[in-house]
LUMKEZA-393423 format. One record per residue: residue number from 1; x, y, z of N, C-alpha, C in turn; residue in one letter. Coordinates in pm, 1 decimal, decimal comma. Layout:
<sites>
(NUM (X Y Z) (X Y Z) (X Y Z) A)
...
</sites>
This chain:
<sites>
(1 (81,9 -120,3 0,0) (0,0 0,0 0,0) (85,8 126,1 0,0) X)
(2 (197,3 108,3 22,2) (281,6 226,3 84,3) (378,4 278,5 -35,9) X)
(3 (396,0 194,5 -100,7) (462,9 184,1 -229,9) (365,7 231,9 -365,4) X)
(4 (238,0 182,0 -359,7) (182,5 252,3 -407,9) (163,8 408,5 -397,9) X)
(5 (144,7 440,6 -286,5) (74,4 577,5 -260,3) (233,4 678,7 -329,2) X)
(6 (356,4 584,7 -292,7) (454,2 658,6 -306,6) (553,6 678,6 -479,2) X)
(7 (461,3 597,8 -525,1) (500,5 643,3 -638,0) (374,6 686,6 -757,2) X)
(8 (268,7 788,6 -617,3) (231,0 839,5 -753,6) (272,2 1048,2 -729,0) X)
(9 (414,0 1028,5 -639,7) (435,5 1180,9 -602,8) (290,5 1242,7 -537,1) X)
(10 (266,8 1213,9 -432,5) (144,2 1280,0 -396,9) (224,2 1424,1 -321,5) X)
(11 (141,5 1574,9 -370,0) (174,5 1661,7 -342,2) (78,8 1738,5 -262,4) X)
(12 (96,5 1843,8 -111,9) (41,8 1905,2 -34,8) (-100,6 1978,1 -126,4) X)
(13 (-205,1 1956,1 -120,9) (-314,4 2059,9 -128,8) (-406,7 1941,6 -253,1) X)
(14 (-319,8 1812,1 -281,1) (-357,3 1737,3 -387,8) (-491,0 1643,7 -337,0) X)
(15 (-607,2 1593,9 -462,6) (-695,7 1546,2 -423,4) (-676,7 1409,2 -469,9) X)
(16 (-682,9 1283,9 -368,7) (-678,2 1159,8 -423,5) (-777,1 1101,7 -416,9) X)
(17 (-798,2 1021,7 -497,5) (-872,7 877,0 -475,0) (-877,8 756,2 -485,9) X)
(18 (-956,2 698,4 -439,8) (-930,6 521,5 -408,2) (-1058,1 464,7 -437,7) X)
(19 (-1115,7 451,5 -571,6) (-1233,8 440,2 -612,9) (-1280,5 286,3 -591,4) X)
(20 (-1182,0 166,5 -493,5) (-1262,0 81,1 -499,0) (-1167,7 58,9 -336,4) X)
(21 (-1204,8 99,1 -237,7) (-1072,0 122,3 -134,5) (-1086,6 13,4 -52,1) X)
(22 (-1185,9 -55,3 -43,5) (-1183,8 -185,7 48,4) (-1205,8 -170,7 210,4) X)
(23 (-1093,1 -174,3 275,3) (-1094,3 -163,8 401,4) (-996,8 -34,8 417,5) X)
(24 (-932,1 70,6 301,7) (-876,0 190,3 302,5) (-738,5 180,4 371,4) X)
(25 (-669,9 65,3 317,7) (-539,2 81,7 378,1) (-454,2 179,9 288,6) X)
(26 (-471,2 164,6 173,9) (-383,7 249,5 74,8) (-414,7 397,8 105,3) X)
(27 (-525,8 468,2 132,2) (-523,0 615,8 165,7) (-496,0 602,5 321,7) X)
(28 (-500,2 530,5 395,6) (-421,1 518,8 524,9) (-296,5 562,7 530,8) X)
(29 (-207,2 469,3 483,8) (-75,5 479,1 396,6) (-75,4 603,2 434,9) X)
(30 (-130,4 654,2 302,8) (-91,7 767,4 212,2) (-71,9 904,4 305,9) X)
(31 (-179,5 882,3 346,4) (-208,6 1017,5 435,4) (-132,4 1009,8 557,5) X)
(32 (-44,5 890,0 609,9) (22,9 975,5 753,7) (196,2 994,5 641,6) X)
(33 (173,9 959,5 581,5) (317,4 1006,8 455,3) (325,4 1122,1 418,0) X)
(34 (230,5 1169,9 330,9) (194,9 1257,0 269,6) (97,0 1390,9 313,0) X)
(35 (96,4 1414,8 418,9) (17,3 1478,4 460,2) (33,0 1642,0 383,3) X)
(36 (-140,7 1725,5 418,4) (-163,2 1850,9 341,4) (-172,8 1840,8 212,4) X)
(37 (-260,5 1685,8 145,2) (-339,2 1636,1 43,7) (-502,5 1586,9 133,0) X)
(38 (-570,3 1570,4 54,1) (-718,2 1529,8 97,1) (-743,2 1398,9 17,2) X)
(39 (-825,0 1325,7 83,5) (-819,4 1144,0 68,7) (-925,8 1126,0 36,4) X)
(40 (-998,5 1068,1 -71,2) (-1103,8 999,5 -82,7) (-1143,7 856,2 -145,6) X)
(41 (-1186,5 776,1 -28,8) (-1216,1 645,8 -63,8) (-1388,3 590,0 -99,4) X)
(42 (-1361,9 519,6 -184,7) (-1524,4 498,4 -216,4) (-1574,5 316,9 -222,1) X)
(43 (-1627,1 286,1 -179,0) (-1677,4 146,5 -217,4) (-1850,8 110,4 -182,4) X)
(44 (-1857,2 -15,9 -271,5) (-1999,7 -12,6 -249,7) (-2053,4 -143,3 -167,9) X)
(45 (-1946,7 -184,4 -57,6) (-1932,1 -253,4 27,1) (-1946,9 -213,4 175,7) X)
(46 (-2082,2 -245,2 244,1) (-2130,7 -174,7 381,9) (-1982,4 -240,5 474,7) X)
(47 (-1977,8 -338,2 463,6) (-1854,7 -440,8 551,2) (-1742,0 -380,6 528,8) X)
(48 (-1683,2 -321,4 389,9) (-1541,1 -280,9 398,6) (-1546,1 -112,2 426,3) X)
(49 (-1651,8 -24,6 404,6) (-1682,2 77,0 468,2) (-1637,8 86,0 601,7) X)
(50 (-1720,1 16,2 663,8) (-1691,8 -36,0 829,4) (-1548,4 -39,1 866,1) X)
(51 (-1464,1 -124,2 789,2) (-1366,8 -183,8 861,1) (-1274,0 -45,7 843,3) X)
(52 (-1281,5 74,8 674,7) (-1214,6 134,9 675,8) (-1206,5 273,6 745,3) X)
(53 (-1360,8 265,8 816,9) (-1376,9 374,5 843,4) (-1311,0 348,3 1034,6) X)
(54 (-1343,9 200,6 1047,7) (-1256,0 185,5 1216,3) (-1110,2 206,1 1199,0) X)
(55 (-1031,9 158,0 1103,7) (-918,5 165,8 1090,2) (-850,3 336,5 1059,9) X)
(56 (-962,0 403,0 1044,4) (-898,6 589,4 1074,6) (-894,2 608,6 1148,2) X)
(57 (-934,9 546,1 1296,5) (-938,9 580,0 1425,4) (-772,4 572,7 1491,5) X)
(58 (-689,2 486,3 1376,8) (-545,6 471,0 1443,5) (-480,5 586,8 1371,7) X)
(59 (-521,9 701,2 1298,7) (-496,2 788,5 1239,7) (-399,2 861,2 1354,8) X)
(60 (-356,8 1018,7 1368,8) (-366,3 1135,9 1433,5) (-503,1 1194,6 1379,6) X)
(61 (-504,8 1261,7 1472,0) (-610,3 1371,0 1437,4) (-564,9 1447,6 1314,4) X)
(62 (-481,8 1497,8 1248,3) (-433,9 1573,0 1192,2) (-423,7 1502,9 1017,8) X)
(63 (-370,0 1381,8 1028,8) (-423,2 1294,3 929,3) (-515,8 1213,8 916,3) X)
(64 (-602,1 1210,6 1021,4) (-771,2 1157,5 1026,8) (-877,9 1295,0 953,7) X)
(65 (-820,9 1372,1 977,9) (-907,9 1474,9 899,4) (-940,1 1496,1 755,2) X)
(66 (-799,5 1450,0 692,6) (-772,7 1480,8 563,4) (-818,8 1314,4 468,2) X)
(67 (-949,7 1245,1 545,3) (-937,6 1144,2 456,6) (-1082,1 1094,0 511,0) X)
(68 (-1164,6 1082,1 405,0) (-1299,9 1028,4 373,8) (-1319,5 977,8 334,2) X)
(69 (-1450,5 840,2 369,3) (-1495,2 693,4 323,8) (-1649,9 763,8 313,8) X)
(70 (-1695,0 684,6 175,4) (-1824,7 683,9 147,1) (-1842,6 576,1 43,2) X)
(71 (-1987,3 550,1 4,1) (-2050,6 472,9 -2,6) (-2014,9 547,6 -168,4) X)
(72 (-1982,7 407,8 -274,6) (-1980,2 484,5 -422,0) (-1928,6 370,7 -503,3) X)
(73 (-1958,3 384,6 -590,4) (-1955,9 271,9 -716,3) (-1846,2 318,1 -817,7) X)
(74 (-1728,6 258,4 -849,1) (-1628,2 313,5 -897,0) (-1627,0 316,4 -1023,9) X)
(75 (-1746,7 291,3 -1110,5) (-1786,6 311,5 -1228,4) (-1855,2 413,5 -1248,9) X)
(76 (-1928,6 475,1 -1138,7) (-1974,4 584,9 -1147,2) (-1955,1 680,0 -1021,9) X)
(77 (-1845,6 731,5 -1023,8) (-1775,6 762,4 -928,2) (-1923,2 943,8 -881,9) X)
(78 (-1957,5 983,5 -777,4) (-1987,1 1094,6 -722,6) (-1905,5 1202,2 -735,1) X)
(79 (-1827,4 1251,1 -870,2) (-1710,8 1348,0 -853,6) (-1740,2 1400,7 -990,9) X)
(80 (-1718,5 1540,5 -993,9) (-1703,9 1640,9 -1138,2) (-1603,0 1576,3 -1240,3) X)
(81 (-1664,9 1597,7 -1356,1) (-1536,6 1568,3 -1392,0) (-1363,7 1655,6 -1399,5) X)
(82 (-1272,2 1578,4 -1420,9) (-1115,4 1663,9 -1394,2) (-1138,9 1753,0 -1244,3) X)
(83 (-1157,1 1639,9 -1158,8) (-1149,9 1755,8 -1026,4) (-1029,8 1686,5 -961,5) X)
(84 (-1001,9 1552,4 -949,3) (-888,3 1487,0 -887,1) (-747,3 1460,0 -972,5) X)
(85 (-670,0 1481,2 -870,0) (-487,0 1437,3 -888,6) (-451,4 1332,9 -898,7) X)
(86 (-486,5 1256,5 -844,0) (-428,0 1069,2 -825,3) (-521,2 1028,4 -798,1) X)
(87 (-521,6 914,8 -852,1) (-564,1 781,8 -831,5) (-524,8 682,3 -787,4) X)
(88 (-575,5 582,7 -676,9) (-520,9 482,1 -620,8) (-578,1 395,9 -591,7) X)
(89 (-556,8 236,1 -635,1) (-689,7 149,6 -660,7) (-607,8 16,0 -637,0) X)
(90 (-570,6 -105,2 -546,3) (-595,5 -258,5 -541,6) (-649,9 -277,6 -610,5) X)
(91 (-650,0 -314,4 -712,4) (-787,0 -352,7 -809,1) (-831,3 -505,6 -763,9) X)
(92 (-948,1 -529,5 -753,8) (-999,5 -660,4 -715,6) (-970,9 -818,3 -798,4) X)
(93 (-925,5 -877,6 -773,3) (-829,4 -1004,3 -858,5) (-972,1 -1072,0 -881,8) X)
(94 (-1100,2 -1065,5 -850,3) (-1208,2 -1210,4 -884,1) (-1196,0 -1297,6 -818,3) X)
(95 (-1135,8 -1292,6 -676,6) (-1104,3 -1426,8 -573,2) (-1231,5 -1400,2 -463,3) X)
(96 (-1200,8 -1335,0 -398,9) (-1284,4 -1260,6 -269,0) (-1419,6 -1257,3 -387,8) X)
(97 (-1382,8 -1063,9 -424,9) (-1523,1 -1015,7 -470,2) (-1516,1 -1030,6 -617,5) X)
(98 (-1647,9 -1055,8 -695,4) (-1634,2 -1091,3 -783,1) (-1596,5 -1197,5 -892,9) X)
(99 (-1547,2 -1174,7 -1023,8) (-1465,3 -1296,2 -1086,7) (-1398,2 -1260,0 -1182,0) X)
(100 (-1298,1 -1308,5 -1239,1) (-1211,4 -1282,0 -1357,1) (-1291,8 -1247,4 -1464,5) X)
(101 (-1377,2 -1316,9 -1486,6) (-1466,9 -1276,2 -1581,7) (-1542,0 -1185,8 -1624,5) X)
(102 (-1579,3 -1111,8 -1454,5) (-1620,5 -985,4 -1433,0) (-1524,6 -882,3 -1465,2) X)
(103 (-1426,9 -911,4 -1422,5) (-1307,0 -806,2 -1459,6) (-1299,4 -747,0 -1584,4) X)
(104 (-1332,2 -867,9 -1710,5) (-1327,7 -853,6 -1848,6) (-1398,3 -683,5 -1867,0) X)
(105 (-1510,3 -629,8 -1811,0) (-1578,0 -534,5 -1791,2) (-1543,7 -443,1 -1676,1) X)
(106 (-1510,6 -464,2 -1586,6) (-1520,0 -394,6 -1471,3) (-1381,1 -316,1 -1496,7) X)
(107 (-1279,1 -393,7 -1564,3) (-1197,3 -295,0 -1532,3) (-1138,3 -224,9 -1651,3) X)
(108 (-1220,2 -189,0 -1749,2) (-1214,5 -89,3 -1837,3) (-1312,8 36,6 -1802,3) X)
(109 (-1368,6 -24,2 -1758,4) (-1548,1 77,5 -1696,1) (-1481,9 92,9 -1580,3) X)
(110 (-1400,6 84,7 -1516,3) (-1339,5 141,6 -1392,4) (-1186,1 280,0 -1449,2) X)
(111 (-1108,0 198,5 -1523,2) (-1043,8 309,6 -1585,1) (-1104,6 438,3 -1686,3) X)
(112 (-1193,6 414,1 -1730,2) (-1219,2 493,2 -1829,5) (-1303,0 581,9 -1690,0) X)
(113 (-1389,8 528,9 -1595,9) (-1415,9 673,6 -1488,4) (-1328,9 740,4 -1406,8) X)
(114 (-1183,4 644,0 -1379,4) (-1106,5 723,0 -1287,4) (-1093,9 848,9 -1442,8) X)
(115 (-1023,6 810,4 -1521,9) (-964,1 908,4 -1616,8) (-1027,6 1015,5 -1645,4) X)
(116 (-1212,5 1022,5 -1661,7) (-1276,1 1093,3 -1624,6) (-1274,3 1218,4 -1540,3) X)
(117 (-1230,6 1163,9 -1360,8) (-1225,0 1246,2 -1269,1) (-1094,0 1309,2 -1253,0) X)
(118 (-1031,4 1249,6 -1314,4) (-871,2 1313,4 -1306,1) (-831,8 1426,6 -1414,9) X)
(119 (-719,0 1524,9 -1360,4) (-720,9 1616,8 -1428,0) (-630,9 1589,0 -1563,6) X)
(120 (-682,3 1663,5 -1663,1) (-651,1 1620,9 -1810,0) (-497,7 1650,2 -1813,7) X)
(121 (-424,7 1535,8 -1872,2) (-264,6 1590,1 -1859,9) (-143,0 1603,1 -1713,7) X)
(122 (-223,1 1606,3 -1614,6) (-98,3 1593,3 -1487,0) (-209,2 1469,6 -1411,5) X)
(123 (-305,4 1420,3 -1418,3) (-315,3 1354,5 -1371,2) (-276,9 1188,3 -1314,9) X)
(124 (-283,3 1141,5 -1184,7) (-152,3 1024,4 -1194,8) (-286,6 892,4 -1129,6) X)
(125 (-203,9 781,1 -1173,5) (-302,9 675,9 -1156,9) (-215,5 586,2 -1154,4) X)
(126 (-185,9 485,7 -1007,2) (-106,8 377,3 -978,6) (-178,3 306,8 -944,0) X)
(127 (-229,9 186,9 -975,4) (-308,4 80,8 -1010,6) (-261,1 -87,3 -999,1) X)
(128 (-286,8 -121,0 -908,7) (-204,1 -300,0 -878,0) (-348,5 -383,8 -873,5) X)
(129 (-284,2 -510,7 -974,5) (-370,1 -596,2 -1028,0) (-267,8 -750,3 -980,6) X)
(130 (-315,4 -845,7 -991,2) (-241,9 -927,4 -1002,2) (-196,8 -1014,8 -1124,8) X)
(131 (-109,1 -1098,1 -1141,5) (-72,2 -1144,1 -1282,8) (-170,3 -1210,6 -1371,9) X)
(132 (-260,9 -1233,2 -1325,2) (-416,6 -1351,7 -1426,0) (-455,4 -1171,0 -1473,2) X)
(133 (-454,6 -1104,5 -1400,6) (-569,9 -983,9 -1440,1) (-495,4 -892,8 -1489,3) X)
(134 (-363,4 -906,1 -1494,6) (-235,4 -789,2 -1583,5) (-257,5 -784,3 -1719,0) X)
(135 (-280,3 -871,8 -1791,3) (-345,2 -870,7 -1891,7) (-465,4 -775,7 -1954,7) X)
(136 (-559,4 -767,6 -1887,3) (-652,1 -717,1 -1886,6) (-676,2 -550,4 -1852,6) X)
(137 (-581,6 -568,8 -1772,4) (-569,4 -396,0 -1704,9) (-482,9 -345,4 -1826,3) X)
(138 (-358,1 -441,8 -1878,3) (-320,5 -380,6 -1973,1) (-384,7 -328,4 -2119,6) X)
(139 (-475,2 -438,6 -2144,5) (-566,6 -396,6 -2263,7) (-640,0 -289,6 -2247,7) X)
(140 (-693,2 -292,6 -2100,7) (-746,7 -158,4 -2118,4) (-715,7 40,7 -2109,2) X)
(141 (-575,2 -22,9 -2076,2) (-498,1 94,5 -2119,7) (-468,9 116,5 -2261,6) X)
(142 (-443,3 -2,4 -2348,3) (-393,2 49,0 -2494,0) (-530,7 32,1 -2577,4) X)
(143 (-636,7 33,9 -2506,1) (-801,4 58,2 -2574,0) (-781,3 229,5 -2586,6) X)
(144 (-748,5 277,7 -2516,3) (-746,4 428,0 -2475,0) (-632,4 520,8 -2487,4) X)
(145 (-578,0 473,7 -2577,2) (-397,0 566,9 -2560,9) (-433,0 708,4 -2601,0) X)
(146 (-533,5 755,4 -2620,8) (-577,4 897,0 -2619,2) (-593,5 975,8 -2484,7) X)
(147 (-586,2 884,9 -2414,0) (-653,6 906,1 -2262,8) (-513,4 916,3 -2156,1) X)
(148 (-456,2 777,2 -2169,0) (-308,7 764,7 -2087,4) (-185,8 733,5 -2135,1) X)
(149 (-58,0 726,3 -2061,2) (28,9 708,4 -2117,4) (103,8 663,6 -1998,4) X)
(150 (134,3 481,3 -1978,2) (190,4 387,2 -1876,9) (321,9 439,1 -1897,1) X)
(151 (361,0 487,0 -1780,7) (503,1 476,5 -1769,3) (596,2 370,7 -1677,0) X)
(152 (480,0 289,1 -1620,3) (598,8 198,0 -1573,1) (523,3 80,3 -1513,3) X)
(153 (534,9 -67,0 -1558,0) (452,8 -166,9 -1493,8) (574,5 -304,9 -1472,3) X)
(154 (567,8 -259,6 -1282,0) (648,4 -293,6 -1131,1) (595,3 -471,3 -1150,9) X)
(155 (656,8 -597,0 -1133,3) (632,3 -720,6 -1120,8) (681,7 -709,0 -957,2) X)
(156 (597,6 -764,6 -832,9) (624,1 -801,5 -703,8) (508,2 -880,2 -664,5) X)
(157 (595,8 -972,1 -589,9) (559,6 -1111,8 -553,8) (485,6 -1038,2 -378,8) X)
(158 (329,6 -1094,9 -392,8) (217,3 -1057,4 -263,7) (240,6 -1202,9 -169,9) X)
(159 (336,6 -1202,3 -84,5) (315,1 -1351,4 -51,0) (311,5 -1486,9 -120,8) X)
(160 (192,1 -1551,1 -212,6) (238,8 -1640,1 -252,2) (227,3 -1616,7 -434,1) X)
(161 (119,8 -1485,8 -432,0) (104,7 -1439,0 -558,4) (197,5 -1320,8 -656,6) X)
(162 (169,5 -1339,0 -776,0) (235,4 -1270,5 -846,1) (152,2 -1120,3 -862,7) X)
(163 (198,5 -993,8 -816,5) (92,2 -879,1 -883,5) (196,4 -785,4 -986,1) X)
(164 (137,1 -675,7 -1024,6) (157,0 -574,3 -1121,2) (150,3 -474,3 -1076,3) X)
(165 (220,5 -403,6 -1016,5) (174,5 -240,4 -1031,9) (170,5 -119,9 -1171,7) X)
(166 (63,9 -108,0 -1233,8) (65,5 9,6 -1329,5) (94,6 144,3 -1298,7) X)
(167 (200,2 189,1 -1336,3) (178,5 380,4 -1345,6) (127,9 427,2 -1431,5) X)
(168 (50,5 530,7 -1434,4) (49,6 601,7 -1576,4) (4,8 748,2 -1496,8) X)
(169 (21,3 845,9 -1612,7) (-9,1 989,4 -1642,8) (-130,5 979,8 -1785,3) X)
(170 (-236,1 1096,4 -1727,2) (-310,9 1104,1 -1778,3) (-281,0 1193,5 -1949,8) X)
(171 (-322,1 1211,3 -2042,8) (-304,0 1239,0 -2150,1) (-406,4 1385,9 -2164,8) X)
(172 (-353,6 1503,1 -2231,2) (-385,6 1639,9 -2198,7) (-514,6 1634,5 -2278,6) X)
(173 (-623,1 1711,4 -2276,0) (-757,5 1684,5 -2358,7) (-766,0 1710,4 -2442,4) X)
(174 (-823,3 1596,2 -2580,5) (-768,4 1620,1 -2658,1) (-618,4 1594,6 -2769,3) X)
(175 (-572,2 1503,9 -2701,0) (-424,4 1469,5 -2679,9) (-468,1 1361,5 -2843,4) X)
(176 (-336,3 1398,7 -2924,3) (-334,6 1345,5 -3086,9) (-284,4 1178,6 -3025,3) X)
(177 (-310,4 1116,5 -3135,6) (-294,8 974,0 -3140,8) (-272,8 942,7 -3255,3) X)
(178 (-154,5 838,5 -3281,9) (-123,1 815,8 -3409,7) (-130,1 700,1 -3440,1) X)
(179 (-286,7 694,4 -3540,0) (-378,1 617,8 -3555,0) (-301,3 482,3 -3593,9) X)
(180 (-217,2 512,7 -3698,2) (-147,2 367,3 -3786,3) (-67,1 296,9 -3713,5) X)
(181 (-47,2 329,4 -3583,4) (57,0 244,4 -3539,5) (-7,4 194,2 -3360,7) X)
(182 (3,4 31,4 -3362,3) (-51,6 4,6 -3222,1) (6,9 61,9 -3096,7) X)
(183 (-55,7 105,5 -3027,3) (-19,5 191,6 -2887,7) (87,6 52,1 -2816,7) X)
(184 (210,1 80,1 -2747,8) (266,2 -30,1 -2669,7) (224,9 9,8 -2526,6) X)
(185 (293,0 -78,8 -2416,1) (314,7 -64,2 -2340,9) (467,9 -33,1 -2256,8) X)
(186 (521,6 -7,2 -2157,2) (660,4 -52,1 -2121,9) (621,3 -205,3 -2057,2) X)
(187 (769,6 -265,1 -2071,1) (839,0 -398,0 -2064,2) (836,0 -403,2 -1922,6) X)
(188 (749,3 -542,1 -1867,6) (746,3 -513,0 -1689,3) (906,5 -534,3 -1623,4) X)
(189 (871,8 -446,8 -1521,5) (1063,6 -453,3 -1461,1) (1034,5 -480,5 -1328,2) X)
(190 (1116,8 -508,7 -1253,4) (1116,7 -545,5 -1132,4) (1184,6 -405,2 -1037,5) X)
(191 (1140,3 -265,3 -1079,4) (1170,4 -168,5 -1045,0) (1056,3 -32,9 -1055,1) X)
(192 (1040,2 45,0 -926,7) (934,1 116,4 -955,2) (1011,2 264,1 -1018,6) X)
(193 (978,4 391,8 -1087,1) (1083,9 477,9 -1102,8) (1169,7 522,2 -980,5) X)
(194 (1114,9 536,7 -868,7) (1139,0 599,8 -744,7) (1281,4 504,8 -666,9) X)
(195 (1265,1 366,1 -717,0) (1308,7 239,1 -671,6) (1476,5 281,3 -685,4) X)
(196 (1546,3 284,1 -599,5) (1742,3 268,4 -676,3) (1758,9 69,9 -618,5) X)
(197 (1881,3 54,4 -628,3) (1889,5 -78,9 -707,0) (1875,5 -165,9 -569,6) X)
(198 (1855,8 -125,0 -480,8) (1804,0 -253,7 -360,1) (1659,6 -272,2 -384,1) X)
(199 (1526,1 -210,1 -429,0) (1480,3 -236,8 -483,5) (1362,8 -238,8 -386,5) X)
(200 (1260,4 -329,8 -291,0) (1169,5 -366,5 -253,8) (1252,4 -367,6 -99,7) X)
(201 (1447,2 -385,3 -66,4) (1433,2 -406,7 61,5) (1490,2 -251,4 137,8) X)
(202 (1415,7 -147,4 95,9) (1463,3 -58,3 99,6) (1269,6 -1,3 168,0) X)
(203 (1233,6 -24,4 106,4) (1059,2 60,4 123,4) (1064,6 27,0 290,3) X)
(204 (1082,5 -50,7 398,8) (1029,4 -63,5 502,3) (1128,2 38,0 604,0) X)
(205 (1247,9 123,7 531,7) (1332,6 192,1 601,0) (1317,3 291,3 553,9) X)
(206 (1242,8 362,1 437,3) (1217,2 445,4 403,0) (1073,4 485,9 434,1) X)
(207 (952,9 419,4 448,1) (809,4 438,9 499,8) (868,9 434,7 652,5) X)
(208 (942,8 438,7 746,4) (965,1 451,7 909,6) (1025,9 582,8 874,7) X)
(209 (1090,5 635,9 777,9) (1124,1 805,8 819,2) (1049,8 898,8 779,1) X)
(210 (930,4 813,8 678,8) (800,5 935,0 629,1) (682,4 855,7 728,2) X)
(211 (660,4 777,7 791,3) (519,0 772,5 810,9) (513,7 818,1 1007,6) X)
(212 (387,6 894,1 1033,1) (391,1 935,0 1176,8) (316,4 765,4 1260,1) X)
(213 (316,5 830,2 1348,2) (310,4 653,7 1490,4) (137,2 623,3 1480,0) X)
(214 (124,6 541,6 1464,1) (-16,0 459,1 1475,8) (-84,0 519,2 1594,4) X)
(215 (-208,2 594,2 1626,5) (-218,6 572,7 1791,7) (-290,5 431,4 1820,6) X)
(216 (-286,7 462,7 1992,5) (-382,2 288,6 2050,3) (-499,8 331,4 2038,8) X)
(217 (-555,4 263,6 1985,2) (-710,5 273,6 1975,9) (-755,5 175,4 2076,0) X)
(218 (-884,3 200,1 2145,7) (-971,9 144,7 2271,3) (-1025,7 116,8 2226,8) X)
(219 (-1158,7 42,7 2251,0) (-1328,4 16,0 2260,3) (-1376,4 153,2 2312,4) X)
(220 (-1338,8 187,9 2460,1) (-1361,3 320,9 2445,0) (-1330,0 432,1 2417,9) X)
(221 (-1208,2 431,6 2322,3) (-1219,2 606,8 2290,3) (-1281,9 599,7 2111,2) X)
(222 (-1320,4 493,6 2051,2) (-1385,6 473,3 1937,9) (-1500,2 510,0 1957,2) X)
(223 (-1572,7 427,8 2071,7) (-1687,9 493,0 2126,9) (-1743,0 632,1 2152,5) X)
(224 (-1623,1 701,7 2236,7) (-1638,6 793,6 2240,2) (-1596,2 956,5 2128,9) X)
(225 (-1461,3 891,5 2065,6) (-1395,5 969,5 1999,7) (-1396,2 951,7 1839,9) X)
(226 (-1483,9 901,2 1805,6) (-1440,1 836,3 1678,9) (-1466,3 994,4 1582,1) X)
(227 (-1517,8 1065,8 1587,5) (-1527,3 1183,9 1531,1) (-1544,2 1137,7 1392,1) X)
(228 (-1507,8 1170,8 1312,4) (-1551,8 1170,3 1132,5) (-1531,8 987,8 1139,3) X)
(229 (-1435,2 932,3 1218,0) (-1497,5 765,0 1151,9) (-1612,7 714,4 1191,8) X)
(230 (-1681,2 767,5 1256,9) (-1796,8 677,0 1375,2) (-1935,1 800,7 1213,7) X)
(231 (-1874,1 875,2 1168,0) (-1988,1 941,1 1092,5) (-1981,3 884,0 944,2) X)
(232 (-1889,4 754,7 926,2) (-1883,0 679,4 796,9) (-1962,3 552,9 818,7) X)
(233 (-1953,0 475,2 943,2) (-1999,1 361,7 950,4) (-2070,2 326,2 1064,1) X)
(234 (-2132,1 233,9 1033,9) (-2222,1 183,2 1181,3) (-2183,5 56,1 1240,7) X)
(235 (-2043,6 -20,6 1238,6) (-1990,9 -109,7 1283,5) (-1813,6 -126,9 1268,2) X)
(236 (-1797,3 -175,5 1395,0) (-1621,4 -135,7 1387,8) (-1574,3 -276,5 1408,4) X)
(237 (-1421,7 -287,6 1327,5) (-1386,5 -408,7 1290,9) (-1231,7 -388,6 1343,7) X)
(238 (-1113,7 -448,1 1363,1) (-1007,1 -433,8 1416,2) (-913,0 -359,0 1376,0) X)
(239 (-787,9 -294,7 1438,3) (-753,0 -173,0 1426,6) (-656,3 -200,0 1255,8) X)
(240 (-690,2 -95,6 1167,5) (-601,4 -171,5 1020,3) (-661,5 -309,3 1009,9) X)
(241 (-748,7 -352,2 981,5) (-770,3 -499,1 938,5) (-771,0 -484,2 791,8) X)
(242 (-690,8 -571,8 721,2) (-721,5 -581,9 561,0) (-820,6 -575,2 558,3) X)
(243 (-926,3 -680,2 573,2) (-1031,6 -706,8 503,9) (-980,8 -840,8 441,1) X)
(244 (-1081,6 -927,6 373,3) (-1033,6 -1045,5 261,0) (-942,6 -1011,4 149,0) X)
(245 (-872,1 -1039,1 73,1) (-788,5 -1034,9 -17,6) (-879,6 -1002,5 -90,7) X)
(246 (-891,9 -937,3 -272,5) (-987,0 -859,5 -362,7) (-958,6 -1040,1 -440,3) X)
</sites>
């Protein structure tokens, strides 16, 4: 999650989103890193609502403020269009929710609305799929090369699985395309741009000098204190809990 958030340059006053956020670990992340950006997570899951909206309670106050869970369908996202900076999305593998098959649809009708809400030309979109569904995420980037332009797709091993991380920058409105020749992709590397050559064992010493301290969360100061998380959900689940795998 942390790796994501960090290579899409998130900058002070910037608007993100997490149009399918689950249990909201990735704008978790993001926001005790990156702070003096605003967070928005959306799903159309009452259960992972819940879990993401208990898991802001280990926030600070200061980065609990800057980050909101609501109820939203990431195909038809609740947002103007070109109002957001980044994008940030787990994309769902068809194990847990859903199915591969679903994906065939879901996740072109999911890119084509982030691209929508994002601003034409600086907009950024880091996107992790796993290897059955890399395929697919990739097609639906070179359906659209009017729209984006991948600059970099990361191969790292999730435990026992293989995933993908996609980068891309959004394409300015309007942006020419040259029709006669098929759009590529880049060649997957085992390097994110941000990455120098230790590679993956470097992120857990570098997220300890950007990220601030977890607080302890109670039974009762959730109860009592939950302030903007207790006004997302009506049931609390353990402090950061994933949730099921997507």
């Amino acid at each position: 999650a942390w790796a994501i958030a960090r290579s899409a340059d998130i900058a002070p006053g910037e608007f993100v989103v997490d149009p399918m956020c689950g249990s909201g670990i990735i704008l978790l992340e993001a926001a005790q890193c990156w702070p003096g950006a605003w967070y928005f997570g959306f799903d159309t899951d009452p259960s992972q609502l819940a879990r993401s909206s208990f898991n802001l309670g280990a926030l600070s106050d200061r980065a609990r403020v800057a980050v909101n869970f609501s109820r939203g369908d990431a195909q038809r996202l609740p947002l103007p269009d070109g109002c957001i900076d980044v994008g940030l999305c787990d994309l769902p593998f068809g194990k847990q929710f859903g199915s591969e098959e679903a994906n065939e649809t879901l996740y072109p009708r999911a890119l084509a609305e982030l691209r929508r809400v994002l601003r034409p030309g600086t907009g950024r979109a880091v996107l992790m799929t796993n290897q059955a569904n890399s395929p697919r995420l990739a097609e639906a980037f070179l359906a659209s090369p009017e729209s984006w332009t991948v600059l970099c797709r990361r191969r790292l091993t999730l435990g026992y699985m293989e995933a993908v991380v996609f980068v891309a920058i959004t394409q300015p409105a309007r942006a020419a395309v040259d029709g006669g020749k098929r759009p590529e992709l880049p060649p997957e590397t085992m390097r994110l741009p941000w990455e120098d050559g230790r590679g993956r064992a470097q992120w857990t010493s570098l997220k300890a000098l950007m990220r601030e301290p977890l607080q302890v969360v109670t039974a009762a100061s959730m109860h009592n204190g939950a302030g903007a998380a207790a006004a997302n959900a009506t049931s609390k689940a353990a402090v950061f809990a994933p949730g099921p795998r997507a």
